[in-house]
C-alpha positions in Angstrom: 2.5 8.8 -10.7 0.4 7.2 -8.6 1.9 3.9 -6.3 -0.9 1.7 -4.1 1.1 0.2 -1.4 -1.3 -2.7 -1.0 -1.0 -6.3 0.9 -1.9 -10.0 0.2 -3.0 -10.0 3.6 -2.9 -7.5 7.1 0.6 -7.3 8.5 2.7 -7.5 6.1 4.0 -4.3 6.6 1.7 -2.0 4.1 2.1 1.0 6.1 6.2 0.6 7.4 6.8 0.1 3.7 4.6 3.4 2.6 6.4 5.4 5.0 9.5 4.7 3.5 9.2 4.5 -0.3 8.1 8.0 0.3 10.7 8.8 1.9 12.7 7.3 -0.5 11.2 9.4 -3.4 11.7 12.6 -1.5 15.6 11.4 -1.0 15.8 11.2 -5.1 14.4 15.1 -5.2 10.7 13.6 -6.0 8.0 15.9 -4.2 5.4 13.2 -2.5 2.3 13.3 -0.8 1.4 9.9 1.0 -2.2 9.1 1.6 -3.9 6.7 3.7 -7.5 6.7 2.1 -9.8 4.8 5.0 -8.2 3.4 8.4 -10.6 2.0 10.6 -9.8 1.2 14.5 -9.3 4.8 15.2 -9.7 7.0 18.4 -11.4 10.2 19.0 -8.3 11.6 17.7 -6.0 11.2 15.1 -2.6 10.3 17.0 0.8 8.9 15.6 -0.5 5.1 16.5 -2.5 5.7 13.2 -1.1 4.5 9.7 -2.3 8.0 8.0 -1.1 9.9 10.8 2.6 7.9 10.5 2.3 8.9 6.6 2.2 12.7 7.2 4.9 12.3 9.4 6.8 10.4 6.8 6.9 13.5 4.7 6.3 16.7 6.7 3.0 17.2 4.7 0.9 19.3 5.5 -2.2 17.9 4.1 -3.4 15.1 4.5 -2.6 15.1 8.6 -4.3 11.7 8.8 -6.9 9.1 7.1 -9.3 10.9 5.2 -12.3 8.4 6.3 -11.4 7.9 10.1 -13.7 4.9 11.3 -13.9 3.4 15.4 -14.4 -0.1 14.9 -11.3 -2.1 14.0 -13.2 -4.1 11.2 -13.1 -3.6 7.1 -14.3 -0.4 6.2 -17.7 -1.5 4.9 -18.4 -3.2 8.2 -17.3 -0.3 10.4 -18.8 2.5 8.2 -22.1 0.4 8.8 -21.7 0.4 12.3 -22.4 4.5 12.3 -25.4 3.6 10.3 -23.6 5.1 7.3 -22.4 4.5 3.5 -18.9 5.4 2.5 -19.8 7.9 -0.6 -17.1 6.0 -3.6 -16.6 8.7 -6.1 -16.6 11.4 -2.9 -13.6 9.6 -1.3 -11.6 9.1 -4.7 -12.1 12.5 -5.9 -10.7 13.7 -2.4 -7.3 10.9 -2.8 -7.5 12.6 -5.8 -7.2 16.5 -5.2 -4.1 15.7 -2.6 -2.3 13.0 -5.3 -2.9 16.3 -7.9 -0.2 18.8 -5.7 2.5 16.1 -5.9 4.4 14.5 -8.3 4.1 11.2 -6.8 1.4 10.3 -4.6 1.7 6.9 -2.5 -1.3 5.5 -1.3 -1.6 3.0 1.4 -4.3 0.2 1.1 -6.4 -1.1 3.6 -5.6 -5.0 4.5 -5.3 -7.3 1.9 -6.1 -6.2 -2.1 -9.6 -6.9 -2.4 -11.0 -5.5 1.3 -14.1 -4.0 0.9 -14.0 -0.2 0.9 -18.0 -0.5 0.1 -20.5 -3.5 -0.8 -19.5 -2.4 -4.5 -16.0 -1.4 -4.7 -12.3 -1.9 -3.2 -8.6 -0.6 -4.0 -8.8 -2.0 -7.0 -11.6 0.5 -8.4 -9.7 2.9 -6.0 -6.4 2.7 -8.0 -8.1 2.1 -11.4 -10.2 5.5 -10.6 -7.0 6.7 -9.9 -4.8 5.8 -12.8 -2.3 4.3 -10.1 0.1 0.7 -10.0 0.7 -1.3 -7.3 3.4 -2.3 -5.5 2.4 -5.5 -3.5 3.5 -6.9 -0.5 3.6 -10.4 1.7 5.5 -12.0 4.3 8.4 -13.8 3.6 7.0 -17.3 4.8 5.5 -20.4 4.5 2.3 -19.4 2.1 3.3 -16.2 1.0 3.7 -18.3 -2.8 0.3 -18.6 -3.2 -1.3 -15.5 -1.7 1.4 -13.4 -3.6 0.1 -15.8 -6.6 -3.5 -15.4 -6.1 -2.9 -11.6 -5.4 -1.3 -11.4 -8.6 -4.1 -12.5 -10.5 -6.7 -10.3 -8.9 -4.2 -7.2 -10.2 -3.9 -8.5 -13.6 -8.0 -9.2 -13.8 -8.3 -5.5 -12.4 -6.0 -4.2 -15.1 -3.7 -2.9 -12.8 -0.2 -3.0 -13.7 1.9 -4.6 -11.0 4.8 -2.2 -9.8 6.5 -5.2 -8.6 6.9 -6.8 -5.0 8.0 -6.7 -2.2 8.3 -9.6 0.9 8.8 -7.9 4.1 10.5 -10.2 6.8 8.2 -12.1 9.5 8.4 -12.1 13.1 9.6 -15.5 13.2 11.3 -17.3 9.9 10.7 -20.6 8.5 12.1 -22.8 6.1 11.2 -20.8 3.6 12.3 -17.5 4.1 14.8 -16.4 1.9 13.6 -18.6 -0.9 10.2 -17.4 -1.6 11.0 -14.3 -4.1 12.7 -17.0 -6.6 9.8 -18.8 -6.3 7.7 -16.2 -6.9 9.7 -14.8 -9.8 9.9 -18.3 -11.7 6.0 -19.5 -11.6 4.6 -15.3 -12.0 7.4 -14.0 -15.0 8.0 -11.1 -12.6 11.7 -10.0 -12.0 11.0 -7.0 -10.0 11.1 -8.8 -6.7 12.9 -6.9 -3.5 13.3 -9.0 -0.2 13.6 -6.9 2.8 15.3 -7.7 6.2 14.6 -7.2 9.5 15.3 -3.8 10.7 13.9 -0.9 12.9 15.6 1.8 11.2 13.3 3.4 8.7 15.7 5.5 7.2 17.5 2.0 6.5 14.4 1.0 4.8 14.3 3.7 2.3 17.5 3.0 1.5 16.9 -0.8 0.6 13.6 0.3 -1.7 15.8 2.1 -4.1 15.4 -0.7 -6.7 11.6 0.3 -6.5 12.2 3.6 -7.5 14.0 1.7 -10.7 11.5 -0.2 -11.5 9.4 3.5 -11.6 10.6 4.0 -14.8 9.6 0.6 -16.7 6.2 0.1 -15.5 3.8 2.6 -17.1 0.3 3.7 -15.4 -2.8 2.3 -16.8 -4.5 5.4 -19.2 
C-alpha cells in the first residue's frame, strides 16, 4: 500500500507524522520505505535538517537517503524548479517514487505543503498519488480554522478520487478555544470517523505509538484501482 502523508496547509506536522507512521508500520512487522518526493529549501548537501533526509533516518533505509528532486530556493516546487531554468519531468519523478514504493510493502510518501501545491504548472500530489494508486492520510492543526481547511481539503481528495485514509490534527504551538473540539466537528459535518488527535510531545517513539489506530484504519480503506 501506498499512504501520502499530505497537509491542509505547511506546518502541520507532514513530515513529524511520516517519520512515525513508518515507524509505526515497521513496529507491526510491516517492511516500509518512506519517501519524500520534492523538498525545496535545500543545501548543497542533503543533511538531517531535511524532511527526506529525517525519512531515511526514520527507517534505516538504504535508499532513498534523501528527496529525490532536491531544489535551493525555499518556494513551491514549480517556482523553485524554475529558478534553475528548469521543468520538473512528471512521469520521470513518479516512475522513480515508484521503483522505491515497489521493494516495500508499504511505502509512505510525504507531500509537499498543503494538498494541491504545485509539483509542476500541470500536476500536484494529487496526480502523484492517483499515478501511484496511493490514499491519504491528511493532516491540520488543531485550531481555530482547521474546520474549514480540513473541510475544503476534504473535497479536493474526494474530486481527485482519492480515498481519504482518514485524519489526523496535530497539536499547535499555542492552543485556542478550539482545540480539543475540532475532530468532532470535523467528524459530524464530513461523515468521517477515522479522526486521531495528537498531543504535544517530542518523543517520536511516543508518536508511533499514538498512530496505531491509523494502522487500523489500513485495513478498511481500500486503494483506488
Amino acid at each position: 500500500m501506498r499512504i501520502l502523508v499530505t497537509g491542509t496547509d505547511i506546518g502541520v506536522g507532514k513530515s513529524w507524522v511520516a517519520c512515525s507512521l513508518a515507524r509505526a508500520l515497521q513496529e507491526a512487522g510491516r517492511q516500509v520505505v518512506a519517501i519524500k518526493p520534492v523538498e525545496t529549501g535545500c543545501a548543497a548537501e542533503p543533511s538531517s535538517l531535511e524532511d527526506g533526509v529525517r525519512l531515511a533516518l526514520a527507517t534505516g533505509q538504504s535508499a532513498p537517503l534523501h528527496a529525490i528532486i532536491r531544489l535551493p530556493e525555499p518556494v513551491v516546487p514549480v517556482l523553485a524548479r524554475e529558478a534553475t531554468g528548469d521543468e520538473i519531468d512528471f512521469d520521470a519523478l513518479v516512475l522513480k517514487i515508484e521503483r522505491f514504493a515497489d521493494q516495500a510493502e508499504y511505502a509512505v510518501i510525504e507531500g509537499l505543503g498543503g494538498l494541491l501545491t504545485p509539483v509542476t504548472w500541470e500536476w500536484n500530489m494529487t496526480d502523484v498519488a492517483r499515478s501511484l494508486g496511493a490514499v491519504a492520510l491528511l493532516l491540520g492543526l488543531d485550531r481555530i480554522g482547521t474546520i474549514n481547511h480540513t473541510l475544503l481539503t476534504l473535497s479536493a481528495l474526494e474530486l481527485a478520487g482519492l480515498p481519504c485514509l482518514g485524519v489526523v490534527l496535530t497539536p499547535p504551538e499555542v492552543p485556542d478555544d478550539s482545540t480539543g473540539k475540532n475532530a468532532a466537528a470535523i467528524a459530524r459535518l464530513s461523515g468521517i470517523d477515522r479522526i486521531l488527535t495528537l498531543p504535544l510531545t517530542p518523543d517520536q517513539q511516543a508518536t508511533a505509538h499514538m498512530l496505531q489506530p491509523v494502522l487500523s484504519w489500513v485495513g478498511r480503506i481500500a486503494a483506488p484501482a
